[in-house]
N, C-alpha and C positions, 0 to 999 in steps of 0.2 A: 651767464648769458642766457635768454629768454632763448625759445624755440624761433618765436619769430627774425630775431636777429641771427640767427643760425643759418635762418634759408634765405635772407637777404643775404650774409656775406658767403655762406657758400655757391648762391649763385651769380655773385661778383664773380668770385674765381671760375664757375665755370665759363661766365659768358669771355672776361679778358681772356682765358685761355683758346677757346672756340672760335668766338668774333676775331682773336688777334691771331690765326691762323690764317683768318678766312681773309683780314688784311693784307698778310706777309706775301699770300702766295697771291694776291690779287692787285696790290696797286704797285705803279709803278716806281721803279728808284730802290724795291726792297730787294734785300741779298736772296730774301727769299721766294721772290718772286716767281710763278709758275712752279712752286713746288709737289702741286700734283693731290689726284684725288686717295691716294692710298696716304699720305703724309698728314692730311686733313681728316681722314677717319683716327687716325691713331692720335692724331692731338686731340679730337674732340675726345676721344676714350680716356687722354691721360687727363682732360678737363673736367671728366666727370670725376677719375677717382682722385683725382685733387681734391675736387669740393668734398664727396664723400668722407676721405681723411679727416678733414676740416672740423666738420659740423655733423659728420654721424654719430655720435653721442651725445652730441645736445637736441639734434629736432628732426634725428632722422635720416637728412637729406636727401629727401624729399628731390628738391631744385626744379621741379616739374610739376604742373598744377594735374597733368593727368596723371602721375603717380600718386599724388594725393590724393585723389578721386578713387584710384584705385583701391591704395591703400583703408582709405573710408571704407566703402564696400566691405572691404574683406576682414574689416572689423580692424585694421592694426591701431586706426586713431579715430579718436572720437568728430562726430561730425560738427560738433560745434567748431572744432580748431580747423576747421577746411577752410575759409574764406581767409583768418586770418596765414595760412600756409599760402592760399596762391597769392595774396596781396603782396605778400615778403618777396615770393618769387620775381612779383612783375618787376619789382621796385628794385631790385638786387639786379635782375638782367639789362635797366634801364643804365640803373649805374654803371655795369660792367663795359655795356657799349658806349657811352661816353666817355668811360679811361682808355679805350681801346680809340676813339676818334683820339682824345688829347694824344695818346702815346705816338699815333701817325700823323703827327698833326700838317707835317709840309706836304706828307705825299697825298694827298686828298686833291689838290690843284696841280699834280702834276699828271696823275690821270684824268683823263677825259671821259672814259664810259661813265654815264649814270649808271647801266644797270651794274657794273662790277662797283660800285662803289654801294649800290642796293644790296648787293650780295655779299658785304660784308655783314651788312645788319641782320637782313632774313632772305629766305629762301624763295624760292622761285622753280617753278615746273620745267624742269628740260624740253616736254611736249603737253603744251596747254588742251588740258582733256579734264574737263570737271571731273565727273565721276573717274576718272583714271586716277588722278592728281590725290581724290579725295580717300579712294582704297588706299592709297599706297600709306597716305600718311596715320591711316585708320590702322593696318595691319601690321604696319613697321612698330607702332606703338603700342600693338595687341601683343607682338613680341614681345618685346621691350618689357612691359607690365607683367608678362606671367612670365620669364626668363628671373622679373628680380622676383617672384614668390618662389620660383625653383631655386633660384640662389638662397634664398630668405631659410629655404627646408633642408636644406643641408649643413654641417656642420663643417666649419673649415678652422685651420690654423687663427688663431689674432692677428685680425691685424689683414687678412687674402681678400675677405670680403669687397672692400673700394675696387682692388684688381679686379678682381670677378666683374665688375659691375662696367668697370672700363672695358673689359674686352669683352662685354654682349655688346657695349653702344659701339666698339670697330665693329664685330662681326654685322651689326644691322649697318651700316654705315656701307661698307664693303659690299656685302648683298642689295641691300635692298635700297639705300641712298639714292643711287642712281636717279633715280623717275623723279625727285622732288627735292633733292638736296635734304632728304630725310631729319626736317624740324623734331616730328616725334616730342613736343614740348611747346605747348602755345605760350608760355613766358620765352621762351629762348627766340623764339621767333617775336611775337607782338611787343616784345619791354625791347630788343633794340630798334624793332620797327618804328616805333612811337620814337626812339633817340632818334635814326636817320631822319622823320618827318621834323623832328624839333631842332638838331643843331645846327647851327652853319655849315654845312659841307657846302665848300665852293661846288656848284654844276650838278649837286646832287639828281636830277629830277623828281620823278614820281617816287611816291614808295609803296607804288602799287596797289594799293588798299580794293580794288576789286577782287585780288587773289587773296587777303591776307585771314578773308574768315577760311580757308581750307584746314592752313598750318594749327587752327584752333579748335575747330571742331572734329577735324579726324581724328586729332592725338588722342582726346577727351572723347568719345564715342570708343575709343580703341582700347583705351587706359581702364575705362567701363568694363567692354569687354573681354579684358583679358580677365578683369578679377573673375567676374562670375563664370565665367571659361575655366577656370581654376577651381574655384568652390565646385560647378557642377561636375567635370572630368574626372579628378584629384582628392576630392573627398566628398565627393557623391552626394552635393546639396544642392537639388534644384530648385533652389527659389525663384520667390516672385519675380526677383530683378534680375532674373536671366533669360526668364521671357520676354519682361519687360525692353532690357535695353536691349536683348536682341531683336525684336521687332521693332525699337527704335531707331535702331544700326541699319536696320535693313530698309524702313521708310527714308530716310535719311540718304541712303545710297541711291535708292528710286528716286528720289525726287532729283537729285545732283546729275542724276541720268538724264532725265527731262528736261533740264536746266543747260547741259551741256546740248544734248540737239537741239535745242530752238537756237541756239545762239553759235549750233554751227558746229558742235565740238570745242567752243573756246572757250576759255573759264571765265571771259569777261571781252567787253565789245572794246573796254580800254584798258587791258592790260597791260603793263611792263614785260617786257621778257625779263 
């Protein structure tokens, strides 16, 4: 199996396991309905070390277009394979949210919220605050990125690693999810976003596209920073791209400031909640 095929189906499984969490405990008629934010962190952690299991020895597992970004930076894969790593991811997350629509396929018209049927696909801000919205999802994934190079430098049993990796994304989930329903992964949020705009969900409404460059550029601004956050702390190389994307992290922040006071503190004039 090719690398590419690797992060396409590894992140099939993570997104049916993630998205079909976010089903269970959200539409109506399931056994698991209102199953709770602590239940939802731990599936998306057992979703990641699924995938990881999966396809960590063929391409990585990646499943994350800012841990590949990361990864690049910190030299682990070459940059030509980056485009072709997040395209896999988009296309594997799109799939995963449409088995996750077919697997619930009645309860879709028996709930009524648009936005609960939005939040199965992607994520959405608890308190619509640009610059709030766009830290959180920045710093969550600056964990997340230098968390798997602390994982990466250590040495564990065969076979621990996936766990490992599953219980940083509860622990970010548990902490720091809150403010944003913590994407931390612009395929995990934008590949089922694009499914919820495309398939027939009966009453879907919007799928909120004024909020959905947040979930994309925090991760990827974060994903950035963690590596070089790593190279310069951890083994003491301060290069160009640590100046660099740290002053692009921090322009980027300012302007989302900006952005949020003219318009109020809201992340957009027609958001979805």
């Amino acid at each position: 199996m090719s690398a590419f095929m690797g992060e396409v189906i590894g992140t099939i499984i993570l997104i049916v396991f993630g998205a079909g969490i976010g089903a269970g405990s959200t539409l109506k008629h399931s056994y698991s309905n209102n199953a709770g934010w602590i239940v939802t962190t731990i599936a998306w952690g057992l979703a990641v070390t699924m995938g990881v299991f999966a396809v960590g020895s063929i391409s990585g597992a990646h499943l994350n277009p800012a841990v590949t970004l990361g990864m690049a930076i910190n030299g682990s894969i070459p940059w030509a394979e980056v485009p072709g790593y997040m395209a896999a991811q988009l296309i594997g997350a799109m799939i995963g949210a449409a088995l996750v629509f077919l697997h619930y396929l009645p309860h879709w018209k028996e709930t009524a919220d648009p936005a609960a049927k939005l939040g199965v696909f992607a994520t959405a801000p608890a308190v619509e605050h640009t610059f709030a919205n766009l830290f959180s999802e920045m710093f969550g994934t600056f964990i997340l990125v230098l968390g798997l190079l602390f994982i990466g430098a250590n040495t564990f049993t065969e076979g621990l690693n996936p766990i490992a990796v599953g219980l940083l994304i509860v622990a970010i989930g548990m902490s720091l999810g809150g403010t944003t329903g913590y994407a931390i992964n612009p395929a995990r949020d934008l590949g089922p976003r694009l499914a919820h705009f495309l398939l027939p969900i009966p009453g879907k409404g919007t799928s909120n596209w004024g909020y959905a460059w947040i979930p994309v550029v925090g991760p990827l601004m974060g994903g950035a920073l963690g590596a070089v956050f790593y190279q310069a702390i951890f083994q003491g190389e301060f290069t160009a791209a640590f100046w660099g994307i740290s002053g692009a992290a921090a322009v980027i922040l300012v302007l989302s400031y900006l952005i949020g006071k003219k318009g109020g503190e809201m992340v957009s004039s027609n958001s979805a909640a």
